[in-house]
Legacy VTK file of the C-alpha trace (Angstrom):
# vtk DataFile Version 3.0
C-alpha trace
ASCII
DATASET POLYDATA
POINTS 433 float
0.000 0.000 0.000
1.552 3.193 -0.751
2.258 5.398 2.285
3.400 9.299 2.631
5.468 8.577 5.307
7.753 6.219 2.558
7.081 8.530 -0.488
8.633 11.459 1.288
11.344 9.514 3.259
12.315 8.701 -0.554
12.029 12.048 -1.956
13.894 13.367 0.844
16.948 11.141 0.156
17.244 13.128 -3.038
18.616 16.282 -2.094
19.504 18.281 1.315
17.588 21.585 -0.249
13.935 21.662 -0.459
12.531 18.603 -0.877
12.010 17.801 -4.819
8.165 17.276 -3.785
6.561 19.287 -1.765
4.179 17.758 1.497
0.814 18.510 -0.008
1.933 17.467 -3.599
2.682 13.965 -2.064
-0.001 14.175 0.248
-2.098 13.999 -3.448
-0.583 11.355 -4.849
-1.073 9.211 -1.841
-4.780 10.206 -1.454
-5.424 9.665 -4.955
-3.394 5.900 -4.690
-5.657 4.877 -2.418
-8.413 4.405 -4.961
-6.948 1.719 -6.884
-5.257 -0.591 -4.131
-5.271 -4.294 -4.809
-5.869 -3.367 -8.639
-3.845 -4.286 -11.452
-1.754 -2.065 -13.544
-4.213 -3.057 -16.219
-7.499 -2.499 -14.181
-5.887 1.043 -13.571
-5.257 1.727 -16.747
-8.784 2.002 -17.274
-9.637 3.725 -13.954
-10.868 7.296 -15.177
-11.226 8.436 -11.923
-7.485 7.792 -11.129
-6.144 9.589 -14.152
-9.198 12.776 -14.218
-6.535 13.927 -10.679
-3.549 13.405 -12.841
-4.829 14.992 -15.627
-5.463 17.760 -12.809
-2.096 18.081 -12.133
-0.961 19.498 -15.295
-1.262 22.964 -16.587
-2.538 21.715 -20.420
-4.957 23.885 -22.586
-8.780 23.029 -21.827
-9.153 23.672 -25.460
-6.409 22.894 -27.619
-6.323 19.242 -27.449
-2.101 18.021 -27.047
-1.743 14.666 -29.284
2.032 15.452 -30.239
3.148 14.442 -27.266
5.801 12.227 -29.034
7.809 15.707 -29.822
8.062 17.019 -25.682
6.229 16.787 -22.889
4.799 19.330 -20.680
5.748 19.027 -17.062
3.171 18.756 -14.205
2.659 21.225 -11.702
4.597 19.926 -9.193
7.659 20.122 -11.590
7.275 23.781 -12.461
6.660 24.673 -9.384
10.235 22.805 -8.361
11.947 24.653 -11.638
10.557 28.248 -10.150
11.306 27.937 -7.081
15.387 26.513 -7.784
15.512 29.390 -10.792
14.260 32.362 -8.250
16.784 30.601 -5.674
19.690 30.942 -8.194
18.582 34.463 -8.621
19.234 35.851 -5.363
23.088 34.993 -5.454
23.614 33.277 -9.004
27.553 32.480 -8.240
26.752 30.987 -4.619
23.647 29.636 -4.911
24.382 27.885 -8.421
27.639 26.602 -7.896
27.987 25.813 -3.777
24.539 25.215 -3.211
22.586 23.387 -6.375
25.747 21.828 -8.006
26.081 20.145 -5.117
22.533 18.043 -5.625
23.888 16.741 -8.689
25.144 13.286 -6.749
21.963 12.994 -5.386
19.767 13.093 -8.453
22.550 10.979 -9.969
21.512 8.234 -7.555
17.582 8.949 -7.960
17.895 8.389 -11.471
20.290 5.104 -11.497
17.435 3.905 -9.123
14.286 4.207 -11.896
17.327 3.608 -14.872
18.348 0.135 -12.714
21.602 0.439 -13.419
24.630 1.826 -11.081
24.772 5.979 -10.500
28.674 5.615 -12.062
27.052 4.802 -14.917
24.872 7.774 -15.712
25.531 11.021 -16.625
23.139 13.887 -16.580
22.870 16.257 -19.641
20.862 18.240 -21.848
18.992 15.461 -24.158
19.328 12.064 -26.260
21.251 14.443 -29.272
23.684 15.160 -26.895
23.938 12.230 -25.061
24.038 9.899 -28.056
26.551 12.592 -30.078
28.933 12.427 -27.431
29.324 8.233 -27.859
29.246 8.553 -31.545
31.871 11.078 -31.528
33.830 9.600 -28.664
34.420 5.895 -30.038
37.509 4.849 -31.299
37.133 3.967 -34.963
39.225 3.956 -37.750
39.091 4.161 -41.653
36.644 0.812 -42.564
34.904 0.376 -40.036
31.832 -0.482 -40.220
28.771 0.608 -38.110
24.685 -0.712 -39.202
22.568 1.879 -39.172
18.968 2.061 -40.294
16.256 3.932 -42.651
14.340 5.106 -39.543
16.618 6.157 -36.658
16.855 10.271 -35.860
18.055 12.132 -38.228
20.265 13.575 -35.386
21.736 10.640 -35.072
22.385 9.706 -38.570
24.100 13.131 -39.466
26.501 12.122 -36.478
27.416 8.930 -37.981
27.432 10.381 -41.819
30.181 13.001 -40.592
32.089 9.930 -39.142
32.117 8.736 -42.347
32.752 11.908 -44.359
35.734 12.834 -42.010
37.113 9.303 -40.777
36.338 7.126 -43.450
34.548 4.468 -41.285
31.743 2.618 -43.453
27.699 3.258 -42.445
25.417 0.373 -43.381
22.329 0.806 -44.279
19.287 -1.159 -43.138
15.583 -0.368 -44.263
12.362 -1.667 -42.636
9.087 -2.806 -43.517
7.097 -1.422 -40.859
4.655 -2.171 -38.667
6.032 -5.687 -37.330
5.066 -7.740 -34.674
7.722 -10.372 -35.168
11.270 -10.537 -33.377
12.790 -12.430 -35.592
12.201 -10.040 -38.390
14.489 -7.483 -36.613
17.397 -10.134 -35.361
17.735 -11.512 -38.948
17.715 -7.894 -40.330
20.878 -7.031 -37.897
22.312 -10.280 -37.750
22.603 -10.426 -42.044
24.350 -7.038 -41.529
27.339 -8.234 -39.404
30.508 -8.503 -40.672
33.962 -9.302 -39.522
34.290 -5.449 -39.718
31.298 -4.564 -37.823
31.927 -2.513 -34.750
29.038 -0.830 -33.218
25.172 -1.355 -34.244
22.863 1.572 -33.451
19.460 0.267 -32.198
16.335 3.136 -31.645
14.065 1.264 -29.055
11.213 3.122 -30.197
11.041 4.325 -33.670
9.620 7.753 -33.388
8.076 8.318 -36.579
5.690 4.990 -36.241
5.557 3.491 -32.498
7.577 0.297 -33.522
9.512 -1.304 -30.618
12.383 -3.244 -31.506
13.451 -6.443 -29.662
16.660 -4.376 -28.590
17.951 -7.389 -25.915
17.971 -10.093 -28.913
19.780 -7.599 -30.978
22.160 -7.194 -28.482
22.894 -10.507 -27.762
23.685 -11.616 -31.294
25.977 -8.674 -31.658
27.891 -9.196 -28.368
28.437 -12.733 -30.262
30.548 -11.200 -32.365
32.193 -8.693 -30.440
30.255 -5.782 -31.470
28.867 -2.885 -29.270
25.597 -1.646 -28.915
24.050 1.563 -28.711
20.657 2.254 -27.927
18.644 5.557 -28.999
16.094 5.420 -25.866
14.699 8.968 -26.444
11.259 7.455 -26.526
11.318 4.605 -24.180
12.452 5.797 -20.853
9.838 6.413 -18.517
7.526 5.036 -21.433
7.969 1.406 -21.389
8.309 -0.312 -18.527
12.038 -1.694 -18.358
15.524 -1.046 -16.794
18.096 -0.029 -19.141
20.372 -2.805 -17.932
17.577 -5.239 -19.383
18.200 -4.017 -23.113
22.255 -5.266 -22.295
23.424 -2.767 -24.294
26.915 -0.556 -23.975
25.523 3.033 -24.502
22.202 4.387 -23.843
20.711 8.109 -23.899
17.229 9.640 -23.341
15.807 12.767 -23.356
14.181 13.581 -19.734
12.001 16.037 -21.356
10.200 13.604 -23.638
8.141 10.633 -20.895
9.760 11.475 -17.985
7.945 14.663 -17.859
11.132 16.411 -16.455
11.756 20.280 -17.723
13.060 21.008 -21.239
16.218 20.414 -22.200
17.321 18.059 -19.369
18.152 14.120 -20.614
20.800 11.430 -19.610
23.080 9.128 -21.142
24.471 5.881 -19.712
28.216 4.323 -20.353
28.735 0.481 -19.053
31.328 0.893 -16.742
33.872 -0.883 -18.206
33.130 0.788 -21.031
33.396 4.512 -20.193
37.607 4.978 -20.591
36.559 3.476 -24.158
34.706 6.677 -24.772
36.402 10.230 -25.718
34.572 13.058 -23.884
32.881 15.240 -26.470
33.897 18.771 -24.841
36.809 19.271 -22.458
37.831 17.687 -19.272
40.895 16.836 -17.132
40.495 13.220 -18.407
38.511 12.876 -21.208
39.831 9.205 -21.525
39.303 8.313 -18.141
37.461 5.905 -16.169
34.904 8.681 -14.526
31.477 9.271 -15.901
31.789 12.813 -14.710
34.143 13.656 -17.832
31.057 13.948 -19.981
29.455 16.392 -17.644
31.735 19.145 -18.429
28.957 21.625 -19.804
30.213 24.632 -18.505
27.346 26.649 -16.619
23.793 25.529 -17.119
20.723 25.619 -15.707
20.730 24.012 -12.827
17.133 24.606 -11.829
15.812 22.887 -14.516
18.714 19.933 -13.662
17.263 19.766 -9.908
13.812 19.710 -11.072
14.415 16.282 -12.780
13.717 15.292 -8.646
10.410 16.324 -9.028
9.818 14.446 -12.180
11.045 11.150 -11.130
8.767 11.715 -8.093
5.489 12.069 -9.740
6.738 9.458 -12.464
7.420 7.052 -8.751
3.794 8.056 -7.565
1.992 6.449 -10.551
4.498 3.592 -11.043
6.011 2.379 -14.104
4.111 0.033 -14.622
0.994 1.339 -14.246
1.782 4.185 -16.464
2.818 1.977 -19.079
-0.471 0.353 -18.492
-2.079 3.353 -19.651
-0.359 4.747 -22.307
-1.091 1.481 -24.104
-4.340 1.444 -23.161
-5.104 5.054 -24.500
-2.986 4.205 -27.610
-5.101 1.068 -28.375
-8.566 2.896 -27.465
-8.481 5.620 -30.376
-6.699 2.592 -33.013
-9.107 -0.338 -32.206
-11.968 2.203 -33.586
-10.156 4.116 -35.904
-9.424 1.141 -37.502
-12.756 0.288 -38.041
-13.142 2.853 -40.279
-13.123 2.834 -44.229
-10.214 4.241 -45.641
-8.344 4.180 -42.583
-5.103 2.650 -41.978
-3.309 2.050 -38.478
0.264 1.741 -39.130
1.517 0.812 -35.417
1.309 -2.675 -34.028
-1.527 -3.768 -31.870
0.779 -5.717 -29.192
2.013 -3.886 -26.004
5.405 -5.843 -26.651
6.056 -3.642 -29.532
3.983 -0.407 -29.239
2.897 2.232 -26.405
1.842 5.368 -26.706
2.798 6.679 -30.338
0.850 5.345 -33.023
0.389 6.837 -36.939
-2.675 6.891 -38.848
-2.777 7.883 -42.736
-6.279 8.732 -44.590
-6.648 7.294 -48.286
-6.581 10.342 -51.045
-4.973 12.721 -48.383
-1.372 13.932 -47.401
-0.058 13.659 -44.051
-0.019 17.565 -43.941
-3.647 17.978 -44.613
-5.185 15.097 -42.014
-3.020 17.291 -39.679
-4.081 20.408 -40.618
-8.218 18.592 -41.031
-7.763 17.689 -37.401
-6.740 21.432 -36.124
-8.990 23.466 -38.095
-12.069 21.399 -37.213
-11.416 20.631 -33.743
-8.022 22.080 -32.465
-6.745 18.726 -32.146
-2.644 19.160 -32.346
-0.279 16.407 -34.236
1.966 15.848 -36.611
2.482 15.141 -40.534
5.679 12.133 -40.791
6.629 12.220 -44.059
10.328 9.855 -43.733
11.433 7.003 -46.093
8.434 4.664 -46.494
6.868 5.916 -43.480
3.823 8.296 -44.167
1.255 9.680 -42.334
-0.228 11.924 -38.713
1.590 10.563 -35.621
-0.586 10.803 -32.934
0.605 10.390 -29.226
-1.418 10.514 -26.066
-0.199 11.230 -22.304
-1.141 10.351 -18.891
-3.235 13.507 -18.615
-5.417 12.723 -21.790
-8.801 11.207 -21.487
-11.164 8.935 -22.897
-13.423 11.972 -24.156
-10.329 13.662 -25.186
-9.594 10.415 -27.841
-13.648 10.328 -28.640
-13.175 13.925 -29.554
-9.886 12.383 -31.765
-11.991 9.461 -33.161
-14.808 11.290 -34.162
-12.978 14.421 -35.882
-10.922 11.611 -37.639
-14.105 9.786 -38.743
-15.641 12.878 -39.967
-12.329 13.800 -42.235
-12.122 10.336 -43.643
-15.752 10.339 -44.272
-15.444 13.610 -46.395
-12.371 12.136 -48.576
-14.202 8.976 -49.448
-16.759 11.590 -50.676
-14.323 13.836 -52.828
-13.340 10.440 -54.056
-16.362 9.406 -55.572
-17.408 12.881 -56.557
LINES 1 434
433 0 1 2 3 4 5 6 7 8 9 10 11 12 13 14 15 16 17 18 19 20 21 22 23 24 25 26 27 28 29 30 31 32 33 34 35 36 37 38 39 40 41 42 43 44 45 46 47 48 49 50 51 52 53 54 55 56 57 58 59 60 61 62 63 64 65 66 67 68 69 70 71 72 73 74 75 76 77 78 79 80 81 82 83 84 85 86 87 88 89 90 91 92 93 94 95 96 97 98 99 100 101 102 103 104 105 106 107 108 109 110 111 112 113 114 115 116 117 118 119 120 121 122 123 124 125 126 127 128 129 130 131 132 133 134 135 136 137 138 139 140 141 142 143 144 145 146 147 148 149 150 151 152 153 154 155 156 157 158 159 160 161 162 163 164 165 166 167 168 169 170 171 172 173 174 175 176 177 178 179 180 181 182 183 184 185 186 187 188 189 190 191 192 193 194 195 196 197 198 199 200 201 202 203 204 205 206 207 208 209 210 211 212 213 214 215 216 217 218 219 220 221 222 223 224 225 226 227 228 229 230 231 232 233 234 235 236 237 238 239 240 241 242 243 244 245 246 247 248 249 250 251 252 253 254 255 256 257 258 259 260 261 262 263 264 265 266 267 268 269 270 271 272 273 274 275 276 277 278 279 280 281 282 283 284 285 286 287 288 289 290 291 292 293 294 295 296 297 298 299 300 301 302 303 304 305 306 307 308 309 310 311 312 313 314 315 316 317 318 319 320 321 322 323 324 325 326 327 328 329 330 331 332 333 334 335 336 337 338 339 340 341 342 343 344 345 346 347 348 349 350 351 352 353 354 355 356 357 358 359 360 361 362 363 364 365 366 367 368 369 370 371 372 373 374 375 376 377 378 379 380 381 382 383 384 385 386 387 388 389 390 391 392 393 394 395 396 397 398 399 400 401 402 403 404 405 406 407 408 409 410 411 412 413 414 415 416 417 418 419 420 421 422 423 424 425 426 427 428 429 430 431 432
């Protein structure tokens, strides 16, 4: 049963300054808990009740309806209020405050997160997103001329402009993989990789979650078959953490990164990146440090000055993420994700491209109307009812991405389903006509 007295004896661990959440914000959490004792994560997930007081506890338009969520998420009260209150607390001595006071939280968090990431706080390092966490390992491998590193159709651009000025510079080799998407088969993925490898292949790059679509990729069985052959793994987990319900440690891969900002719910422009330890001397840091081939994870830190209110908000974050539960929030995302697909596709000239199973989907899912361009289903479902997405146009991938969050409701995806009937009704129309 969850109890206060716990929740705030483990926010209170997190940092000797204010307390990351504050009494009556726990108090909240723990009242609204109580409802759904003994139940399932699934039996939650479809608890309205529960989720109308999260939904409560974020700041979102009443009238502009958020389905984009798959780009950033907004951050609940209790995590603005955290941000506000560190930022005015910087302001009333920036030098002391930021550097003697905050800066010295950052071990703290560092241990909060290696708690929800499962792995050990040496391990982690804090930063500004997955760009910059996944950038610095791209950039700080040691590879030479020939090389070659497997790459895919549908991993972040970000990414792939990394490893393309690898190649352009250093001469190491990119190949290319492609995917038929959606798939709901692990073996389709493994065999992809695994007819890729070559005595020359060094590193694979794995995206847990392919953005575009909502396709999760079997990222352990990948790994495996690579560590076979003596080549490392990097995982793009920009979309997973806080998402799916895992430890990184789980996915046995080398190098991970994630963007706080996206499922954590943490404040923009905050992410992490983990190193296996016995990897991290392996790995150059990106800018300068004493040791940027050392053995410390702290040599990727070395940002200069940044914001360190937004960095000790992360707390708050992780606490709210802790009050719902991983699981249960997982629970819910696919539950929301398969509510507005199951009817949509039901509907003539309406195609689902995102798998049905909760082993390879959650929240994201894309949906593409026959006779009409991504651009103008997106722009159909703003005009006529303010509902907010986004056009994917990328490789063979086409179509609106739509992407619920633990504040969305049922009526909120009715409002979604019927807007989205209603546009697809009018193009069969202008068919025919």
């Amino acid at each position: 049963m969850f109890s206060r007295r716990s929740f705030l004896a483990q926010a209170g661990t997190a940092l000797t300054l204010p307390a990351f959440l504050n009494y009556a914000q726990a108090e909240g959490i723990e009242a609204n808990n109580r409802q759904i004792v003994g139940q399932t994560p699934q039996q939650v997930a479809e608890n309205e009740d529960y989720w109308a007081w999260i939904k409560n506890e974020y700041t979102v338009s009443p009238n502009l309806l958020n389905l984009n969520n798959g780009g950033v998420c907004p951050q609940p009260k209790a995590v603005q209020d955290a941000h506000i209150r560190f930022y005015q607390y910087c302001n009333e001595a920036p030098s002391y405050y930021m550097w003697r006071v905050l800066d010295q939280g950052r071990e703290a968090l560092r241990g909060k997160l290696a708690e929800l990431a499962g792995c050990d706080a040496e391990e982690l390092a804090i930063n500004r997103n997955s760009t910059e966490g996944l950038n610095t390992i791209i950039f700080g491998l040691n590879l030479k001329a020939g090389d070659e590193v497997i790459v895919t159709k549908q991993d972040y651009p970000n990414m792939l402009n990394a490893w393309k000025q690898r190649e352009k510079r250093e001469g190491i080799k990119l190949v290319w993989l492609n995917f038929d998407l959606p798939q709901e088969n692990d073996a389709y993925f493994v065999d992809k990789f695994v007819s890729a490898f070559t005595p020359k292949t060094k590193v694979v790059h794995i995206t847990h979650l392919i953005n575009w679509i909502g396709q999760v990729q079997p990222v352990r069985k990948i790994a495996d078959e690579a560590h076979k052959r003596g080549i490392e793994v990097i995982v793009d987990g920009a979309h997973t953490f806080a998402h799916l319900d895992y430890k990184i440690p789980e996915l046995g891969c080398d190098y991970f990164a994630t963007s706080l900002h996206k499922w954590l719910c943490a404040p923009f422009g905050s992410g992490l990146m983990y190193v296996k330890k016995d990897k991290i001397k392996d790995v150059w840091a990106l800018l300068s440090s004493p040791e940027p081939d050392g053995t410390d994870i702290r040599k990727f830190e070395s940002l200069g000055t940044r914001s360190f209110a937004s960095e000790m908000a992360i707390g708050s974050a992780i606490d709210f993420h802790n009050g719902i539960g991983s699981a249960r929030k997982f629970a819910r995302l696919h539950y929301l994700q398969r509510y507005w697909t199951d009817k949509a596709r039901q509907m003539p000239g309406v195609t689902i491209h995102t798998p049905k199973d909760p082993k390879y989907s959650g929240a994201i899912a894309l949906v593409s109307v026959e006779g009409m361009k991504p651009t103008e289903v997106d722009s159909a479902l703003f005009t006529k009812a303010k509902i907010h997405t986004v056009g994917i146009v990328w490789e063979n991938i086409s179509g609106v991405r739509i992407t619920p969050n633990v504040y969305t409701s049922i009526k909120d995806l009715d409002r979604l389903v019927n807007t989205l009937d209603t546009i697809a009704g009018e193009a069969r129309k202008k068919q025919k006509s």
